[in-house]
N, C-alpha and C positions, 0 to 999 in steps of 0.2 A: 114902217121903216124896215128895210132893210139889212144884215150887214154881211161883208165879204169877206171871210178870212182868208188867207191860202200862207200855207210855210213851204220852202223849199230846203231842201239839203245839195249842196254843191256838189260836184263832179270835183276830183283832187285836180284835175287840169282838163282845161278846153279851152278852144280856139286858140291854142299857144298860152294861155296866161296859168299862173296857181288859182286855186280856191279861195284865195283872200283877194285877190283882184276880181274875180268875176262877181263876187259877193259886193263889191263896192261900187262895181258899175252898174250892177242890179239895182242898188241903194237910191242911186243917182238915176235911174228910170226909172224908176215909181216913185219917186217926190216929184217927178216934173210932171206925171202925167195928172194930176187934179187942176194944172192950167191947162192942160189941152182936153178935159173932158168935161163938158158942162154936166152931164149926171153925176158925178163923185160928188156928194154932200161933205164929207170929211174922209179923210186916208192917215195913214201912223205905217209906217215903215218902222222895222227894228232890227238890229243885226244882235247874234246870239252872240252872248259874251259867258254862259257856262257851260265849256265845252264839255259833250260826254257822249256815249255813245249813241243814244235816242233821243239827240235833242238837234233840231233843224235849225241851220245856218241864218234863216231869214223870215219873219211876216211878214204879213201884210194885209192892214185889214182897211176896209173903207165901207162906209154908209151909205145907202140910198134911199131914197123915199118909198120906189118902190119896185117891184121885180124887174117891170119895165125899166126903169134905170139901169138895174142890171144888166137888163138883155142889152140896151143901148153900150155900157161901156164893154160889154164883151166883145159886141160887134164895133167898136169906132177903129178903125185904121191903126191910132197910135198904141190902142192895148193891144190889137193884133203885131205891131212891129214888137213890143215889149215881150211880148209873150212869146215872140220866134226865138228873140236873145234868149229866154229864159230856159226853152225846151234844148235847147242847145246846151244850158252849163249846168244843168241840175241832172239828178240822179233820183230825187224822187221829190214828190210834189203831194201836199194833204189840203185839201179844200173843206169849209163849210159854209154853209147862207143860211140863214134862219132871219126869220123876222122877230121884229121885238117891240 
């Protein structure tokens, strides 16, 4: 198995919106995408709720069987559209995969 984490820290404005809307429609594209991607075993979204200076806006972690899965959801169309949104409203992005 697998697992995916990545956090992101929001940009104060982009694309015309504040930081608390882009973080909500964030929210709302990665809960939909485990129906649109047959490798995601499990996903958990989470929006940070203790604001402080070193602590990111958002997770997100999800499962896979196995690297191959990963490589599959990296490359499927709709993580690639999610991920365009995301490079767009963030300011910095920390990833980890590790198997377990």
């Amino acid at each position: 198995m697998v697992r995916h984490i990545v956090m992101l820290k929001f940009l104060d404005t982009a694309q015309g919106r504040v930081r608390v809307e882009n973080v909500r429609i964030a929210e709302g594209l990665l809960r939909e995408l485990p129906a649109l991607i047959p490798s995601m075993r499990s996903s958990e979204v989470g929006v940070n709720v203790v604001p402080g200076d070193e602590a990111y806006d958002l997770a997100f972690t999800v499962s896979f069987a196995s690297k191959e899965d990963l490589q599959a959801y990296t490359n499927h169309p709709d993580h690639q559209r999610v991920a365009g949104f995301l490079r767009s409203v963030r300011s910095a992005r920390a990833v980890v995969d590790y198997e377990y």
